[in-house]
C-alpha positions in Angstrom: 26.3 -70.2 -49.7 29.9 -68.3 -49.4 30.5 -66.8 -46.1 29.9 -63.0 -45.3 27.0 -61.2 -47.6 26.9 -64.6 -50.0 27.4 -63.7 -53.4 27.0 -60.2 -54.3 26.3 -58.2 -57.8 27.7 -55.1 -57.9 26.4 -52.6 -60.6 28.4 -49.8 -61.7 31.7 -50.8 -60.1 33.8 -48.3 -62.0 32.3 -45.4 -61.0 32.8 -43.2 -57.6 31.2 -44.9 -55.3 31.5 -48.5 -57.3 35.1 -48.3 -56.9 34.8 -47.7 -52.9 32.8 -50.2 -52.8 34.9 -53.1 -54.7 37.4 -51.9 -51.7 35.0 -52.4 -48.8 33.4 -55.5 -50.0 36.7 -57.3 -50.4 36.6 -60.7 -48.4 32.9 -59.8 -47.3 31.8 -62.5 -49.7 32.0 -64.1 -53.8 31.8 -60.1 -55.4 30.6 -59.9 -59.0 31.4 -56.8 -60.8 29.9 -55.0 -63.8 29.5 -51.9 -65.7 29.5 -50.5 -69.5 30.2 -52.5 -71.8 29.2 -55.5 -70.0 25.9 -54.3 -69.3 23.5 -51.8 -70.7 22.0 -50.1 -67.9 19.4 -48.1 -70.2 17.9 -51.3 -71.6 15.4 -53.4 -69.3 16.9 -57.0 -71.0 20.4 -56.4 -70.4 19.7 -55.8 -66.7 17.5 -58.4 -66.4 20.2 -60.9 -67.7 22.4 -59.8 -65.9 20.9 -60.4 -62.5 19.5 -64.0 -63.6 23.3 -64.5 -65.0 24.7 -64.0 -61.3 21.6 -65.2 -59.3 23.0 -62.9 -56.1 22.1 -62.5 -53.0 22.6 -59.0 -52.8 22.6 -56.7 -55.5 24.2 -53.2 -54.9 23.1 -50.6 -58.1 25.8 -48.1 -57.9 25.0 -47.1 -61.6 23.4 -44.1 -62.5 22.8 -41.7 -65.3 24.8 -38.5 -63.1 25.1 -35.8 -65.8 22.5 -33.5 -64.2 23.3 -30.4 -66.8 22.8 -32.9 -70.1 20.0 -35.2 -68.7 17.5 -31.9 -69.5 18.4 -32.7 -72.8 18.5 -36.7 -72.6 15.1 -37.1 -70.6 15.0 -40.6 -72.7 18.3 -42.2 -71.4 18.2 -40.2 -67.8 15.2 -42.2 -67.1 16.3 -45.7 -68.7 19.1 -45.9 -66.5 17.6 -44.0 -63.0 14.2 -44.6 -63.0 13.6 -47.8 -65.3 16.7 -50.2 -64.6 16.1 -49.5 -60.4 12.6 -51.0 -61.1 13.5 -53.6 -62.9 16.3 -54.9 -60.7 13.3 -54.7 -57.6 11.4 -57.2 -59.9 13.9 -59.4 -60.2 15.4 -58.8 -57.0 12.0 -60.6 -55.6 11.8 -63.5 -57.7 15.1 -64.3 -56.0 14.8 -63.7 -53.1 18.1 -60.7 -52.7 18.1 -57.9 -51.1 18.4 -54.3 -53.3 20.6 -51.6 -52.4 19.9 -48.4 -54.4 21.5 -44.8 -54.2 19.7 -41.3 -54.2 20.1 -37.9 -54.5 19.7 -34.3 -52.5 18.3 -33.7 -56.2 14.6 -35.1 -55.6 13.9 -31.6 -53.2 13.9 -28.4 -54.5 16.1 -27.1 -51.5 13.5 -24.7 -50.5 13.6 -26.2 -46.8 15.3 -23.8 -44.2 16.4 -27.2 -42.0 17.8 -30.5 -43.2 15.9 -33.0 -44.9 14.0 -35.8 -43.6 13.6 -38.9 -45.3 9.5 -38.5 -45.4 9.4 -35.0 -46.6 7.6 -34.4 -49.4 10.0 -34.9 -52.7 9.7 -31.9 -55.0 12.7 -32.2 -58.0 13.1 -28.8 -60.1 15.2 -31.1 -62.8 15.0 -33.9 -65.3 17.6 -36.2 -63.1 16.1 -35.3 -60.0 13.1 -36.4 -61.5 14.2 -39.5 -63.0 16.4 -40.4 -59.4 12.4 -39.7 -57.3 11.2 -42.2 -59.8 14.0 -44.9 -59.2 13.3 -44.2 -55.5 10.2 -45.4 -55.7 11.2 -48.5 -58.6 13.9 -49.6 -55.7 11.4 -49.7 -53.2 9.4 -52.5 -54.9 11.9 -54.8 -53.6 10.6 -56.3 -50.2 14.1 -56.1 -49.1 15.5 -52.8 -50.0 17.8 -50.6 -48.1 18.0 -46.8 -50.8 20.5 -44.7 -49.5 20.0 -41.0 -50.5 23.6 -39.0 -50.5 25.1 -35.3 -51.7 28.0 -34.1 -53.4 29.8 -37.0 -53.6 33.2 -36.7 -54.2 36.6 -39.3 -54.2 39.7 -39.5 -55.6 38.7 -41.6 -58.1 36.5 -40.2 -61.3 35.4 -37.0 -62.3 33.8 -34.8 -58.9 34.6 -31.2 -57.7 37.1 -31.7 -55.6 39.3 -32.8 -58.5 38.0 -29.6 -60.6 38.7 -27.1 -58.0 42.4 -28.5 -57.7 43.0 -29.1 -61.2 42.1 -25.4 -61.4 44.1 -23.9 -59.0 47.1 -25.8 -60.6 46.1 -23.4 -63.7 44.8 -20.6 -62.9 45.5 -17.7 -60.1 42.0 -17.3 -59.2 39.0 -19.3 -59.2 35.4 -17.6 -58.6 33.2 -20.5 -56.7 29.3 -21.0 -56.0 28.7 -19.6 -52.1 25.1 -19.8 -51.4 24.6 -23.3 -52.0 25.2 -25.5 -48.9 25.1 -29.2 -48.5 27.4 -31.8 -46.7 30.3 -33.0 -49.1 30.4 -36.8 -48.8 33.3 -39.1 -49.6 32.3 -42.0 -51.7 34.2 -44.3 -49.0 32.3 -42.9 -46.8 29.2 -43.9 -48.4 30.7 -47.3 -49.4 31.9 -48.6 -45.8 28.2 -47.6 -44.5 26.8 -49.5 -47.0 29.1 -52.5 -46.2 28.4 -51.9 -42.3 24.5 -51.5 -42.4 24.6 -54.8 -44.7 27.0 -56.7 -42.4 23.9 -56.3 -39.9 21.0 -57.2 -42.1 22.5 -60.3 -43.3 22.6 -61.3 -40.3 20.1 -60.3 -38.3 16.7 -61.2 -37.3 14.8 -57.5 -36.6 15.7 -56.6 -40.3 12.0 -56.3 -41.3 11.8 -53.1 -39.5 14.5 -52.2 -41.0 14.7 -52.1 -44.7 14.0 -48.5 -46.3 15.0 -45.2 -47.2 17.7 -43.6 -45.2 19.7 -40.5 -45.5 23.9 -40.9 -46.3 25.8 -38.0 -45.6 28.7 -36.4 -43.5 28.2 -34.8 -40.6 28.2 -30.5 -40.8 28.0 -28.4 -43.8 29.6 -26.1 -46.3 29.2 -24.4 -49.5 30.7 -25.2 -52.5 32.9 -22.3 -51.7 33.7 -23.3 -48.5 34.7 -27.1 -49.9 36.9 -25.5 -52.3 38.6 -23.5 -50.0 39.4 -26.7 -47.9 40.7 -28.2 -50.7 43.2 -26.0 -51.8 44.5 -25.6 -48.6 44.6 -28.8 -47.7 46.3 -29.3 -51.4 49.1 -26.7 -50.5 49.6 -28.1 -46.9 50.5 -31.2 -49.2 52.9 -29.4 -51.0 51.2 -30.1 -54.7 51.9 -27.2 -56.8 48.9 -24.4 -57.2 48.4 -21.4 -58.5 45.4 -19.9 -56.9 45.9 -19.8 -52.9 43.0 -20.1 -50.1 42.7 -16.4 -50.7 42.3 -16.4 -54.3 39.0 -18.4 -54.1 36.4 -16.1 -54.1 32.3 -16.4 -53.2 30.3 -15.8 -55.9 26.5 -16.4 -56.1 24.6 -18.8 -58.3 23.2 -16.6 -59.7 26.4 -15.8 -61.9 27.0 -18.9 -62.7 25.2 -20.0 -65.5 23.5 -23.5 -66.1 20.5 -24.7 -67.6 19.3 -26.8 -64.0 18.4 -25.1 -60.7 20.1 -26.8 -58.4 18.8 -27.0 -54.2 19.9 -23.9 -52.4 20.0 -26.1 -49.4 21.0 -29.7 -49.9 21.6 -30.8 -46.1 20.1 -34.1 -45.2 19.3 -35.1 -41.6 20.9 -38.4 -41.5 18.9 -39.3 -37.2 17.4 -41.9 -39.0 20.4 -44.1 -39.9 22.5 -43.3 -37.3 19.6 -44.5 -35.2 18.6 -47.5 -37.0 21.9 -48.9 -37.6 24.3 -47.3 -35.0 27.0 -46.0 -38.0 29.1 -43.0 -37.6 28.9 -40.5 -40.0 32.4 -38.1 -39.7 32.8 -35.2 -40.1 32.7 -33.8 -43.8 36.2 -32.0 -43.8 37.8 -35.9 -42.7 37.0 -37.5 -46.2 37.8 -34.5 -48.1 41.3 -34.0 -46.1 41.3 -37.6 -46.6 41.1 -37.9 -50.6 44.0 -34.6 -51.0 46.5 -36.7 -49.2 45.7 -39.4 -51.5 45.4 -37.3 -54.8 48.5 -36.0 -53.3 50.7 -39.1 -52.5 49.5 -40.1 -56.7 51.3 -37.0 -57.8 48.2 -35.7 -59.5 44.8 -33.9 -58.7 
């Protein structure tokens, strides 16, 4: 048995919250990486193999099938990788005895709710990848020792997320016209990576865990728009001196309306997050922290 968390599988390590995660696990344990091409997350085998390959004690499934625009198109591959593979790693995730850590989405409501989301209200997706992510909910949960983590507008300085966008923009064009009257809590994938590292830290090594293992809500405290996240961005962007174009007051409120896309995305995406906070002690920062946090980086790299 290696010290810490034991030997740990991490699935999709090169993506947003992979990548934060590879950071936070460091000395926590013997940490096993994978992701395309090593492992086809859309077919049942592959994933299978690769768990019996590793034989870990904990497997994390930061892999998912995120394009919500092109999923309504790709219903077939959406629900290989969110719905199928989450299953499938419960499965084998029992024979061995490890314990599953899935991730979910703000996308399994409809966003209909005036009040933040509790874990046990009733699901109601208005997409094909909120859809597929409900189904890989309930795959995950298979596992007798799960912990699913649902999040929201994840963003990092690594990969492709909005905060990069919105600055990559405003380094080419004077203005930028941004969504308004669609709120939720932006959440920095290291956010969501050092909770997951905490909350596991006290499962391994705990003895009230049965109580414990579930679905909890991941997000950072407060709320914004997507307007209101851009307009943090930019300014936080010029406060680091990178070079824009379009200014604080060049970022104007639009609704969804005029913005065309083929998914209806929640009007309201804001999770309560009681649950964790209460279950596991963690402290969830303020959202404006890990966005102010991933400019100065983007900023010390030279690039958005």
């Amino acid at each position: 048995m290696h010290s810490g968390l034991g030997t740990v599988l991490l699935l999709g390590a090169g993506g947003q919250v992979g990548r934060e995660l590879q950071r936070a696990l460091a000395g926590r344990g013997r940490i096993v990486t994978m992701d395309i091409p090593q492992i086809d997350f859309a077919s049942s085998q592959s994933v299978r193999d690769a768990v019996r390959s590793v034989r870990p004690d904990v497997i994390i499934n930061a892999a998912a099938y995120t394009a919500v625009d092109a999923a309504e198109n790709d219903r077939d591959a959406a629900f290989a990788v969110n719905a199928a593979a989450p299953a499938i790693l419960a499965e084998e995730a029992n024979v061995i005895g490890a314990i599953l850590v899935h991730y979910s989405t703000d996308y399994v409501f409809d966003g209909g709710k005036a009040g933040p989301y509790l874990e046990d209200d009733a699901p109601n997706p208005r997409s094909v990848y909120g859809r597929s992510k409900l189904e890989g909910e309930r795959g995950a949960a298979q596992a007798r020792k799960h912990l699913t983590f649902r999040t929201s507008w994840v963003v990092s300085r690594h990969g492709k997320n909005f905060v990069k966008t919105m600055l990559r923009l405003a380094g080419e064009r004077e203005s930028l016209n941004v969504v308004a009257d669609q709120i939720g809590a932006p959440t920095s994938a290291a956010l969501i990576a050092d909770v997951t590292v905490a909350v596991l830290n006290q499962v391994a090594r705990g003895s009230d865990t049965e109580n414990r293992w579930g679905l909890y809500h991941l997000v950072a405290a407060g709320e914004t728009s997507w307007h209101g996240l851009a307009q943090r961005a930019i300014a936080g962007a010029a406060a680091q001196g990178m070079g824009l174009k379009a200014g604080v007051q060049s970022v104007h409120p639009i609704p969804a309306a005029q913005y065309p896309s083929p998914v209806e995305r929640p009007v309201n995406s804001r999770l309560d997050t009681q649950k964790i906070r209460s279950a596991f002690g963690v402290a969830l920062p303020p959202w404006t922290e890990g966005v102010d946090a991933i400019v100065r980086d983007l900023a010390s790299e030279g690039a958005a």
